[in-house]
Structures are given as structure tokens and as C-alpha cells.
PyMOL CGO cylinders between C-alpha atoms (Angstrom):
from pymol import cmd
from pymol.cgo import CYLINDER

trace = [
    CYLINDER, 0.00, 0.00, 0.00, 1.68, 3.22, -1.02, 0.3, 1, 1, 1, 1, 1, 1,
    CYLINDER, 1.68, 3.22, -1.02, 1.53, 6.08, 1.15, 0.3, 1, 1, 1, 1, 1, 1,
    CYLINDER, 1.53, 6.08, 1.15, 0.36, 9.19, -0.81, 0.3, 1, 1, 1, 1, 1, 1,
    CYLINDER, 0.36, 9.19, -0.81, 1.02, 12.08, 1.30, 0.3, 1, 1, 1, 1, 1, 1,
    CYLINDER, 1.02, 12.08, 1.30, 3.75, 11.53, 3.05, 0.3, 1, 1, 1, 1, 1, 1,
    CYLINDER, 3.75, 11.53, 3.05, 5.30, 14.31, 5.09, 0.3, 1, 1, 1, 1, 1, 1,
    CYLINDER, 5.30, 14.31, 5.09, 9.05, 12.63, 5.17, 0.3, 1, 1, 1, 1, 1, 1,
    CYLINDER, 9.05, 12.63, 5.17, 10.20, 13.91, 1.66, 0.3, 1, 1, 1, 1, 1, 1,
    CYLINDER, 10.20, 13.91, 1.66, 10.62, 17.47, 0.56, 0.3, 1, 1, 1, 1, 1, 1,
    CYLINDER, 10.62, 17.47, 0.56, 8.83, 18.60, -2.39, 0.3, 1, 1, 1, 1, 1, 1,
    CYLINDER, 8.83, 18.60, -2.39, 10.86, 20.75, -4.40, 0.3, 1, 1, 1, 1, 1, 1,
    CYLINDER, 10.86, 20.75, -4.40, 10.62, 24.09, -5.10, 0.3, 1, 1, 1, 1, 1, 1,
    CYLINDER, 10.62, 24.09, -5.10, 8.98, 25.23, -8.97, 0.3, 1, 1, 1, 1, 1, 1,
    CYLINDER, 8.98, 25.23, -8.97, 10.36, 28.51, -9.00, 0.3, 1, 1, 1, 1, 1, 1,
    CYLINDER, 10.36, 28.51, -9.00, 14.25, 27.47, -8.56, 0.3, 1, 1, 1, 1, 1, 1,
    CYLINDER, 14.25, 27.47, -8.56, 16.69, 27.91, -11.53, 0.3, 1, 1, 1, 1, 1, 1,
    CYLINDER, 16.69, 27.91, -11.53, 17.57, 24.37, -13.20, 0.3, 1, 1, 1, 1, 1, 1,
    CYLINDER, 17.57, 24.37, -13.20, 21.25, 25.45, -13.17, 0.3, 1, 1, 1, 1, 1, 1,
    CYLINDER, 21.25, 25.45, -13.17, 23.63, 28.05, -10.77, 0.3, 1, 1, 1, 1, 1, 1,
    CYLINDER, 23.63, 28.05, -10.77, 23.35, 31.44, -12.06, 0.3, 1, 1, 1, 1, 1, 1,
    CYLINDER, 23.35, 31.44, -12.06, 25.91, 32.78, -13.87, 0.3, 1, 1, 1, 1, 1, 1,
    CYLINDER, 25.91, 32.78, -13.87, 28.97, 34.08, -12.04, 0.3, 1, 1, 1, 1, 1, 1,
    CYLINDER, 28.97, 34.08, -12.04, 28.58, 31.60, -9.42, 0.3, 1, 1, 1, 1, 1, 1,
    CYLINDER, 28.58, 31.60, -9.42, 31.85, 30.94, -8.01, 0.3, 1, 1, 1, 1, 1, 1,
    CYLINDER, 31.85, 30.94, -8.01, 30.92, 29.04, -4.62, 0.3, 1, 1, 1, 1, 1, 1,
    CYLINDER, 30.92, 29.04, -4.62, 31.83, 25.67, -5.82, 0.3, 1, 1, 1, 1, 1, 1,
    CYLINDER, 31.83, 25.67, -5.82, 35.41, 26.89, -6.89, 0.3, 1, 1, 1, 1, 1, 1,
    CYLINDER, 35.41, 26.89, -6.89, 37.99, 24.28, -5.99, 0.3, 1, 1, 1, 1, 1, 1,
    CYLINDER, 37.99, 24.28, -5.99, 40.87, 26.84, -6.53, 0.3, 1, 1, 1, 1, 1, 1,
    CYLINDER, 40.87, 26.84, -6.53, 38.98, 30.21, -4.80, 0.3, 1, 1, 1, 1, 1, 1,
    CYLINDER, 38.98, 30.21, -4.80, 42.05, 32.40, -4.37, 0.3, 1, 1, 1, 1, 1, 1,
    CYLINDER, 42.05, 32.40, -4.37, 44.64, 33.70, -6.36, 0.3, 1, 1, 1, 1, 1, 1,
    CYLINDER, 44.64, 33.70, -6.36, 47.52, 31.96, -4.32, 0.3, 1, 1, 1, 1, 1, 1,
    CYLINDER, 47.52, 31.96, -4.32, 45.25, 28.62, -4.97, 0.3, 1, 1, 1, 1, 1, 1,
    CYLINDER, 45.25, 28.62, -4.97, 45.83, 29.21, -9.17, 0.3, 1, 1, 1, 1, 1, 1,
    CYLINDER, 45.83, 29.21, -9.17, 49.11, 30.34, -9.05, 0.3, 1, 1, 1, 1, 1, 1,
    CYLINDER, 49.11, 30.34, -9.05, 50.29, 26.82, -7.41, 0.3, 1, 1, 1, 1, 1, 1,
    CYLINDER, 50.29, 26.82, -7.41, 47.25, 25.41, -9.67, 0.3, 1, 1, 1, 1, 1, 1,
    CYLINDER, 47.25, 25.41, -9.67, 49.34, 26.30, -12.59, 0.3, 1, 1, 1, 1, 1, 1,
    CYLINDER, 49.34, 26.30, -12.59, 52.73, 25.93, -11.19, 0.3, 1, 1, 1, 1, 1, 1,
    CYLINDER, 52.73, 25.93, -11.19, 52.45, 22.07, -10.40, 0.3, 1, 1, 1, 1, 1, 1,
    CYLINDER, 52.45, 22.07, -10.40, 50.80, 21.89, -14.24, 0.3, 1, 1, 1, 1, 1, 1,
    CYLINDER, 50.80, 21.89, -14.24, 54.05, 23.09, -15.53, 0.3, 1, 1, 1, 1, 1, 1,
    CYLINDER, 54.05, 23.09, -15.53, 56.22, 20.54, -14.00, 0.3, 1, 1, 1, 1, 1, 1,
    CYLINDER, 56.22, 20.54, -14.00, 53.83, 18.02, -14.89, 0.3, 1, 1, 1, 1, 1, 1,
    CYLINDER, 53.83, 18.02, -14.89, 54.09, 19.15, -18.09, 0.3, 1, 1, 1, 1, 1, 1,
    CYLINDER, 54.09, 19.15, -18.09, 58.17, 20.08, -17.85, 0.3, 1, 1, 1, 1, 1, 1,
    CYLINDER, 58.17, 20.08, -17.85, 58.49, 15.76, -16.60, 0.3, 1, 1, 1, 1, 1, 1,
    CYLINDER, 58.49, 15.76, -16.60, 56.71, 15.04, -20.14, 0.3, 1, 1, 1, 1, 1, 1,
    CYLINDER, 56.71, 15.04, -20.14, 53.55, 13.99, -19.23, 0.3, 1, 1, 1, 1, 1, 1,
    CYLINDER, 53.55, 13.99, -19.23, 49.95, 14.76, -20.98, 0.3, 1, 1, 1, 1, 1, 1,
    CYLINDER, 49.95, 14.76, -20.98, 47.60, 17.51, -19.87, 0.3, 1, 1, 1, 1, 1, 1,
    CYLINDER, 47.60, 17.51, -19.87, 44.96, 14.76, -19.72, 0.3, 1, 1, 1, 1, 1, 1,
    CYLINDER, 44.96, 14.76, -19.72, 46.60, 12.92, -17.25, 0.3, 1, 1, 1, 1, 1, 1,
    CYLINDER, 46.60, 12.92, -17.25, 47.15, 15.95, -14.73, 0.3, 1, 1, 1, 1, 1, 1,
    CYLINDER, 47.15, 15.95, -14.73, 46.05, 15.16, -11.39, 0.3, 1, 1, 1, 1, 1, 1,
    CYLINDER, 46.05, 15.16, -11.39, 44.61, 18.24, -9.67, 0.3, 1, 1, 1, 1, 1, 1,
    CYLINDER, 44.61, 18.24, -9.67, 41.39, 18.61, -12.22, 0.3, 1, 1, 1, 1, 1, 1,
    CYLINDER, 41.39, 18.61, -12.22, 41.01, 18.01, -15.84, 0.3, 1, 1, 1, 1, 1, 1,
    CYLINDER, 41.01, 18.01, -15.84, 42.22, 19.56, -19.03, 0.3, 1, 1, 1, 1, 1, 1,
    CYLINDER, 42.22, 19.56, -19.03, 38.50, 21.40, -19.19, 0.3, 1, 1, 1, 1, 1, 1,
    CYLINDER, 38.50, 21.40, -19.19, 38.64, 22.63, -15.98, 0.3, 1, 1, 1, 1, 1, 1,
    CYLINDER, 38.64, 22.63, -15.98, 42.35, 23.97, -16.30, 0.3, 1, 1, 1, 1, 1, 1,
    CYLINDER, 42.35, 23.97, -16.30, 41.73, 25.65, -19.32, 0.3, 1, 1, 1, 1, 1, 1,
    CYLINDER, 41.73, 25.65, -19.32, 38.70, 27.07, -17.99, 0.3, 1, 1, 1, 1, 1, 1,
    CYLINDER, 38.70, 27.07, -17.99, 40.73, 28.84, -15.28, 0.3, 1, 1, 1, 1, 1, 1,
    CYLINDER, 40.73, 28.84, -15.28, 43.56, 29.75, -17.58, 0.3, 1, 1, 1, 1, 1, 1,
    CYLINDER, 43.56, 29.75, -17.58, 41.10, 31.91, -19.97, 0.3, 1, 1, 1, 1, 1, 1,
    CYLINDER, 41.10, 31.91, -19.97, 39.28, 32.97, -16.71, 0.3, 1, 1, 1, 1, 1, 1,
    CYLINDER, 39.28, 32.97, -16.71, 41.79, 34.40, -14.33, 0.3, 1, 1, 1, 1, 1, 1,
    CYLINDER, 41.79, 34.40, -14.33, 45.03, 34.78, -17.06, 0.3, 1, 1, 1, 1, 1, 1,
    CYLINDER, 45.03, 34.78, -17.06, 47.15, 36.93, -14.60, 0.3, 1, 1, 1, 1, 1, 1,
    CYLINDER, 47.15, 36.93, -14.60, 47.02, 33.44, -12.20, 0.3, 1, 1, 1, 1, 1, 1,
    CYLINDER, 47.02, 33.44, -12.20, 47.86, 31.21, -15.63, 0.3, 1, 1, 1, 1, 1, 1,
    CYLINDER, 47.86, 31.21, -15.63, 50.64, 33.26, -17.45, 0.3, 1, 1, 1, 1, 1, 1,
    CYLINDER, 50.64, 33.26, -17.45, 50.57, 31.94, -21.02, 0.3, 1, 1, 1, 1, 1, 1,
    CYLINDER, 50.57, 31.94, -21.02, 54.62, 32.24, -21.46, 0.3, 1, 1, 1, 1, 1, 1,
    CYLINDER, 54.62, 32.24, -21.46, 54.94, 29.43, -18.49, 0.3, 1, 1, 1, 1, 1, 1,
    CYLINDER, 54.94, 29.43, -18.49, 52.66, 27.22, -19.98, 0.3, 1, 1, 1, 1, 1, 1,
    CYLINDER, 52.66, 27.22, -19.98, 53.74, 27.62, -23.08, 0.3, 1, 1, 1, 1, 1, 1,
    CYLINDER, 53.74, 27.62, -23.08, 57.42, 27.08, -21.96, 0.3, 1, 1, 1, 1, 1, 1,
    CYLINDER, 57.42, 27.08, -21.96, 56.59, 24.20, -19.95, 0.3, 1, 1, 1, 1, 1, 1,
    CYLINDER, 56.59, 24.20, -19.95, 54.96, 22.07, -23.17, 0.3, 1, 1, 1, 1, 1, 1,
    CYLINDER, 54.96, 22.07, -23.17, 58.55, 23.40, -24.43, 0.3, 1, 1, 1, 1, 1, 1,
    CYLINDER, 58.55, 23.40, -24.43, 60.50, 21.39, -21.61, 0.3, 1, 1, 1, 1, 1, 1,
    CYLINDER, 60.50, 21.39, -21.61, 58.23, 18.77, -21.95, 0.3, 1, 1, 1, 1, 1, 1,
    CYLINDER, 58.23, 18.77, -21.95, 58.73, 17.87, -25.54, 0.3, 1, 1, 1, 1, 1, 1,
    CYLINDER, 58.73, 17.87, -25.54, 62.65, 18.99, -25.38, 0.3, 1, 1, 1, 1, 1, 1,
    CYLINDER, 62.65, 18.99, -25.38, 62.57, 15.92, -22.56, 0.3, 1, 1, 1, 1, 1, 1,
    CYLINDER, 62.57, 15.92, -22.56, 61.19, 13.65, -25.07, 0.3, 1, 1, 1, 1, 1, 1,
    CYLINDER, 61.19, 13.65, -25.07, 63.99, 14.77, -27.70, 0.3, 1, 1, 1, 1, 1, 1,
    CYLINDER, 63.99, 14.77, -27.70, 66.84, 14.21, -25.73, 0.3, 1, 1, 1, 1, 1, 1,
    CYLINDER, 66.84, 14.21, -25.73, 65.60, 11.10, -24.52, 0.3, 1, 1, 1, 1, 1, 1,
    CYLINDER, 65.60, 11.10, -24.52, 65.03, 9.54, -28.07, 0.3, 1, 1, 1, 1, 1, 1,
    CYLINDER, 65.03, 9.54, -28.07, 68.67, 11.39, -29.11, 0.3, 1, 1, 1, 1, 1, 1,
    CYLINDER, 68.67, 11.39, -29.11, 70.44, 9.34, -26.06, 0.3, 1, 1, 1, 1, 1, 1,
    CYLINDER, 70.44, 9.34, -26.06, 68.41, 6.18, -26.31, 0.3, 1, 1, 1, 1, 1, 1,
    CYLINDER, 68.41, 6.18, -26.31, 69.16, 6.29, -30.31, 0.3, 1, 1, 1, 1, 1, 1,
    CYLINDER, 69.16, 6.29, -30.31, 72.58, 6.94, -29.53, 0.3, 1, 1, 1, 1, 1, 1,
    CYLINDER, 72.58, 6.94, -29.53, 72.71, 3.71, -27.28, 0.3, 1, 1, 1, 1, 1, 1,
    CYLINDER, 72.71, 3.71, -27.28, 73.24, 5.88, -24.05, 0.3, 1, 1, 1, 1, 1, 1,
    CYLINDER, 73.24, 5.88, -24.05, 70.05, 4.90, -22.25, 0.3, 1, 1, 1, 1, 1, 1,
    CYLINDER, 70.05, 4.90, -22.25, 69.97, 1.38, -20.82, 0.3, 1, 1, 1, 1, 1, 1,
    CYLINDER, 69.97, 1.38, -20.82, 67.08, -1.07, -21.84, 0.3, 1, 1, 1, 1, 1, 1,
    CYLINDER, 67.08, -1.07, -21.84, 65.86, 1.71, -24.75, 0.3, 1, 1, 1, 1, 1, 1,
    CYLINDER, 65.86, 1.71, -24.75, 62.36, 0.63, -26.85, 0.3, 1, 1, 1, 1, 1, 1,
    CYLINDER, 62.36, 0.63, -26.85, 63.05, 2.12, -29.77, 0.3, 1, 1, 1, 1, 1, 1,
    CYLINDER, 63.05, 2.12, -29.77, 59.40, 0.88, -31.10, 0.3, 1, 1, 1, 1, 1, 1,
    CYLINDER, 59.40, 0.88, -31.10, 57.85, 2.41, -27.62, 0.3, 1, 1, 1, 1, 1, 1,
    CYLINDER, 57.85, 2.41, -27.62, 59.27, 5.49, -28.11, 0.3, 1, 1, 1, 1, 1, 1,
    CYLINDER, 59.27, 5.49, -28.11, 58.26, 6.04, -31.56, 0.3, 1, 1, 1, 1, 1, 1,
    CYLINDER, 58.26, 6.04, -31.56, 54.66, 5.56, -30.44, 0.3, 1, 1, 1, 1, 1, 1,
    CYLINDER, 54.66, 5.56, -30.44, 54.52, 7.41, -27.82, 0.3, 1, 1, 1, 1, 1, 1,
    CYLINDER, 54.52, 7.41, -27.82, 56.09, 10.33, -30.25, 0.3, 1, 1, 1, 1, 1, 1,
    CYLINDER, 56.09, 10.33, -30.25, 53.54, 9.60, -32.97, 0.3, 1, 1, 1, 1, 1, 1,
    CYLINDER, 53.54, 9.60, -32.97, 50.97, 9.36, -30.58, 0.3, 1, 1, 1, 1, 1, 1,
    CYLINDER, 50.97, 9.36, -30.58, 52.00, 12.61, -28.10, 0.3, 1, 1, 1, 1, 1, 1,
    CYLINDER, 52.00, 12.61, -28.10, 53.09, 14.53, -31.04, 0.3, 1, 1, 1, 1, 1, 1,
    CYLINDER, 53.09, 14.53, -31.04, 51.78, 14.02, -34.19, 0.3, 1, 1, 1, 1, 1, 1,
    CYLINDER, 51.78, 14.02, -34.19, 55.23, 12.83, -35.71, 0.3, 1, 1, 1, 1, 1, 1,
    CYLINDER, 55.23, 12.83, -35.71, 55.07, 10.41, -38.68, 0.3, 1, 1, 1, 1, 1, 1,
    CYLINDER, 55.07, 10.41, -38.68, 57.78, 8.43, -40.22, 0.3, 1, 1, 1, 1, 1, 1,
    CYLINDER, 57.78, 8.43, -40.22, 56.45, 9.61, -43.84, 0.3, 1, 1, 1, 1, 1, 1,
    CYLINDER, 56.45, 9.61, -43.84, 54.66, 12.37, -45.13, 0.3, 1, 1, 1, 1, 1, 1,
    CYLINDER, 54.66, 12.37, -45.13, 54.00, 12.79, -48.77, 0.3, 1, 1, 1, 1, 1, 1,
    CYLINDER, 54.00, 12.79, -48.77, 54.42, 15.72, -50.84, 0.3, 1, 1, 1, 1, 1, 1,
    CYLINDER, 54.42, 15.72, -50.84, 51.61, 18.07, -52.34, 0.3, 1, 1, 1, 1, 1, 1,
    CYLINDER, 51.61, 18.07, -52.34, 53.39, 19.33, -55.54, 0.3, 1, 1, 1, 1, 1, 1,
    CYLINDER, 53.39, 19.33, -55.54, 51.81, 16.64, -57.04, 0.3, 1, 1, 1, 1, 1, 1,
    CYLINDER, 51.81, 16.64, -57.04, 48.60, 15.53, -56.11, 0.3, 1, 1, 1, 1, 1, 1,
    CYLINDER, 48.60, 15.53, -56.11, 48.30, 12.15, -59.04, 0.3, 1, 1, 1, 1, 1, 1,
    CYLINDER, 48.30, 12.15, -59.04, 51.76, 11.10, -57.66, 0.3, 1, 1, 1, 1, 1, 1,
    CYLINDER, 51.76, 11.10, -57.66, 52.52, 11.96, -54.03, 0.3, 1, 1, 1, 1, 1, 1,
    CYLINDER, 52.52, 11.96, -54.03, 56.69, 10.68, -53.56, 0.3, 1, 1, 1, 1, 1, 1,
    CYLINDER, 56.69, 10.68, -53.56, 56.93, 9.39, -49.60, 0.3, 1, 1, 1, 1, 1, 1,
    CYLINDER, 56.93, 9.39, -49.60, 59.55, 11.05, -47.77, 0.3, 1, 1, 1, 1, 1, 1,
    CYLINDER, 59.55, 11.05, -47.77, 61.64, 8.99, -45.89, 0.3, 1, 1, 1, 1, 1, 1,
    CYLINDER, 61.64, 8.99, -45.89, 63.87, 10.22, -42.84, 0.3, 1, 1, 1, 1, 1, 1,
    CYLINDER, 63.87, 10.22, -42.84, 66.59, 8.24, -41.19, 0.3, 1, 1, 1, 1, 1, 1,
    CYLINDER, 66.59, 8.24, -41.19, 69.08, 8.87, -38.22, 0.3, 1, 1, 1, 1, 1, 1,
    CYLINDER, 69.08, 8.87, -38.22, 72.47, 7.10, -38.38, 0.3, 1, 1, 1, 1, 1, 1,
    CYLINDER, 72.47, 7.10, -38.38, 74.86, 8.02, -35.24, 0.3, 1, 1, 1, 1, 1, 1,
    CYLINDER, 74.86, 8.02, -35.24, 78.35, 6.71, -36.10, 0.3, 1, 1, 1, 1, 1, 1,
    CYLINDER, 78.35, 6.71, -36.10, 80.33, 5.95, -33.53, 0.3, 1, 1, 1, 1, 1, 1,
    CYLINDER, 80.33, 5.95, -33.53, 83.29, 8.33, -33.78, 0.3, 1, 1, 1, 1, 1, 1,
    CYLINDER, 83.29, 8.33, -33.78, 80.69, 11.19, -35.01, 0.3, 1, 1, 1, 1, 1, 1,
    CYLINDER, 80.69, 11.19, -35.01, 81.58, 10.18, -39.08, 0.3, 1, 1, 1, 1, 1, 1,
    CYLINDER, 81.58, 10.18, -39.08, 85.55, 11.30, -38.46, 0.3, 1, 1, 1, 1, 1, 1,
    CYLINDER, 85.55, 11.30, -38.46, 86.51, 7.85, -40.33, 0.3, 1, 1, 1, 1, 1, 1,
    CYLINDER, 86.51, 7.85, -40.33, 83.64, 8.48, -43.37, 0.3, 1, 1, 1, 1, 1, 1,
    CYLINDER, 83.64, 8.48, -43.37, 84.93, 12.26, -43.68, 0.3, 1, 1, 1, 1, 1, 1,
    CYLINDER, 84.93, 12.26, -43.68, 88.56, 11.20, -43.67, 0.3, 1, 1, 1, 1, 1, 1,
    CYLINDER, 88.56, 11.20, -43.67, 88.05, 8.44, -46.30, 0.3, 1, 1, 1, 1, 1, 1,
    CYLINDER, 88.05, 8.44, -46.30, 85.99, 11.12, -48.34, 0.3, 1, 1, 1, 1, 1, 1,
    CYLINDER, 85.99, 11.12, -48.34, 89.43, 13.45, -48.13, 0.3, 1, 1, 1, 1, 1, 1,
    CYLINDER, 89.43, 13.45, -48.13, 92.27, 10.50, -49.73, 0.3, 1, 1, 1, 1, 1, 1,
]
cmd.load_cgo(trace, "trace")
């Protein structure tokens, strides 16, 4: 038997908005100014140690963004921007070394994924000169051992 006027729940109110008003800032998880600034200074090393804005910690990549086009003096654009610079600048000279058989245990193959995939990089790209017959371009490293003294020498006799 269902009980039709029971006094236990609340009705809600009609005449309530569906959503906060607009400029409603009381469920801000980073309030003050202080709270941004270290916001955006622990995205930066994040960033700086080479990982992705997705995978930041503190909030998402909506909600940082959000703050960084709401309170810009709190999200200078030049540290951000240099911190994506350190970031991919750590993924360069950690392909360079690994290539160059200075890092220990290197994945070639898992580095060049992670490059295609972080970056965008491709192994090939084709030219647009001529749209019937695109050429490939092909790239390739080679790090001799004594930087190419012996090749340039032989070159010289």
C-alpha cells in the first residue's frame, strides 16, 4: 500500500533555476589567487616531466583551461607555453640518447609511439606538388660511432 502524502520527503521548489546562475563561483575548488598560481605551477612541471595535460592530477584539461582563460594573470601563457617546451625537449633528448645507445634497456618501437601518438610525428609524409603522384619522404638517423671522423677522412684520400 503506497503512502500518498507523506510528510518525510521534501517537495521541491517550482520557482528554482535548473542550473547556478551565472557568475557563481561558490563551488570553486581553486577560490584564491595563491590557490591558481600553485594550480598552474604544479601543471608546468607536470608538463616540464613530459607527461599529458589529460593525465594531470589536480582537475582536468577542461577545468584547467577554464581557469587559464578565466583568471590569465594566475595562468601566465609564457609558463605554460614554456613548460609544453620542456616537456617535448625531454622527449627529444631522450630519443637522441636512447638512439645513440646511451640509455639502458631503450624501446626504440615504444618510443616512436609514444612520439607519434603525443606529437603528431610520422615516419612519412607525402608531398603536395603533385597531387596524381605523391613521392613518400623517408627520414633516417644514423649516429656513427666516432661522429663520421673515419667516413669524412676516407671522403678526403
Amino acid at each position: 500500500m503506497k503512502d500518498k502524502g507523506n510528510s518525510n520527503t521534501k517537495k521541491r521548489k517550482t520557482n528554482l533555476p535548473p542550473v547556478a546562475p551565472k557568475g557563481n563561483d561558490y563551488a570553486m575548488k581553486f577560490a584564491t589567487s595563491e590557490d591558481r598560481r600553485k594550480l598552474c605551477e604544479e601543471w608546468c612541471k607536470h608538463i616540464r616531466n613530459g607527461y599529458s595535460k589529460e593525465s594531470f592530477p589536480l582537475c582536468d584539461k577542461k577545468t584547467f583551461e577554464s581557469y587559464a582563460k578565466k583568471f590569465p594573470r594566475d595562468f601566465p601563457a609564457d609558463k605554460r607555453e614554456q613548460a609544453c617546451r620542456e616537456g617535448q625537449l625531454m622527449w627529444e633528448q631522450m630519443g637522441k640518447m636512447g638512439t645513440g645507445g646511451k640509455l639502458k634497456g631503450f624501446n626504440a618501437m615504444s618510443y616512436k609511439f609514444i612520439i607519434q601518438n603525443k606529437y603528431g610525428w610520422k615516419d612519412r609524409q607525402e608531398i603536395a606538388s603533385d597531387p596524381e603522384h605523391p613521392m613518400p619522404i623517408t627520414s633516417a638517423v644514423v649516429i656513427l660511432p666516432d661522429n663520421g671522423r673515419s667516413y669524412r677522412n676516407e671522403k678526403k684520400s
